[in-house]
C-alpha positions as CSV (number, residue, x, y, z in Angstrom):
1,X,-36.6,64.1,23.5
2,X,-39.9,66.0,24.1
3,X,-41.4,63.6,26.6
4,X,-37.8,63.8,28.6
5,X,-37.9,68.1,27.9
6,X,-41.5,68.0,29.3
7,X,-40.7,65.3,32.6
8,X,-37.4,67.3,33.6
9,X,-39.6,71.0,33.4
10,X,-42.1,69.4,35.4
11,X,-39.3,68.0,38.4
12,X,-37.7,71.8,37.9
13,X,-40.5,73.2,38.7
14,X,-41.6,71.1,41.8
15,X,-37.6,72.0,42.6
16,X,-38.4,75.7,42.1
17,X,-41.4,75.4,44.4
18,X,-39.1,73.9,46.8
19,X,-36.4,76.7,46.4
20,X,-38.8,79.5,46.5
21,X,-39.3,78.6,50.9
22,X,-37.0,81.1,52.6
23,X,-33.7,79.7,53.9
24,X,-34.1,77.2,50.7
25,X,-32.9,79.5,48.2
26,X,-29.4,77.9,47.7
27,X,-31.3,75.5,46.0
28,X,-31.7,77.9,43.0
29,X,-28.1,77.6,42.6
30,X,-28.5,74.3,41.3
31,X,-31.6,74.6,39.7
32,X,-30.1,77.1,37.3
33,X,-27.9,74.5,35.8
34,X,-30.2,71.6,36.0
35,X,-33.4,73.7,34.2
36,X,-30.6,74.9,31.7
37,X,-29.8,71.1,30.6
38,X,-33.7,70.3,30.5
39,X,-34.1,73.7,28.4
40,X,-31.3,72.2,25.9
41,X,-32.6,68.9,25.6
42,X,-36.0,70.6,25.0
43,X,-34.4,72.7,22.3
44,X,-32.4,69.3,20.4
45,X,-36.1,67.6,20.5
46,X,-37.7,70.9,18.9
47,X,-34.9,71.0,16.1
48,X,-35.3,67.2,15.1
49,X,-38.4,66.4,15.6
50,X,-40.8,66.6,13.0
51,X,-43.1,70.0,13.2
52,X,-46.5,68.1,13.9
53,X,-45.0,66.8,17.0
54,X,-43.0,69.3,19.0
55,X,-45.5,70.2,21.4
56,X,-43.9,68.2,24.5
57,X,-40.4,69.4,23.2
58,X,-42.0,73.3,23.5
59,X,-43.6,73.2,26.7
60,X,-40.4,71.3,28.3
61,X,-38.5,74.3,26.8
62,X,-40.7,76.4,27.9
63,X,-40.8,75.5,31.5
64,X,-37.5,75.1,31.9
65,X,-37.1,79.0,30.8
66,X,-39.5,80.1,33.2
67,X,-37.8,78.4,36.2
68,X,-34.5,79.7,34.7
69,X,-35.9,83.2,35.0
70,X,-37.2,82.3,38.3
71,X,-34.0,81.2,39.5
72,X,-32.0,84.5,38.1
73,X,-34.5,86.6,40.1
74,X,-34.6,84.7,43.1
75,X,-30.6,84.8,43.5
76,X,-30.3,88.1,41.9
77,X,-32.8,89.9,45.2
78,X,-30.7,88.1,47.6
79,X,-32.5,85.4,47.8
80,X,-29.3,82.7,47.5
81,X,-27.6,83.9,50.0
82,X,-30.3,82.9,53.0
């Protein structure tokens, strides 16, 4: 679950990159759902995975959060609508 978590941030990201180019930020409206999914799968591999090894699991979930927030602020200064 961690290595998954950690490969979906990493595509978010790049998609976030991607979204960030003006007239491309109606991408963010479908990064916000698929960072959301990575972010939960991060959290399931966190939960049942054995504390020595959640560090793929963590960083997934925590990239995922970061391009979540990313997103929200994008769309939220009007950024979506370009």
């Amino acid at each position: 679950m961690g290595l998954i978590s950690l490969l979906w941030g990493i595509v978010s990201m790049l998609w976030m990159l991607l979204a960030l180019i003006p007239l491309l930020g109606w991408g963010n409206w479908f990064l916000i759902p698929f960072a959301a999914v990575g972010a939960i799968i991060g959290a399931i591999g966190v939960l049942f995975t054995s504390s020595a090894r959640t560090g793929r699991a963590r960083t997934g979930l925590l990239l995922n959060g970061i391009v979540i927030v990313v997103g929200i602020i994008r769309l939220s200064i009007g950024g979506g609508i370009i």
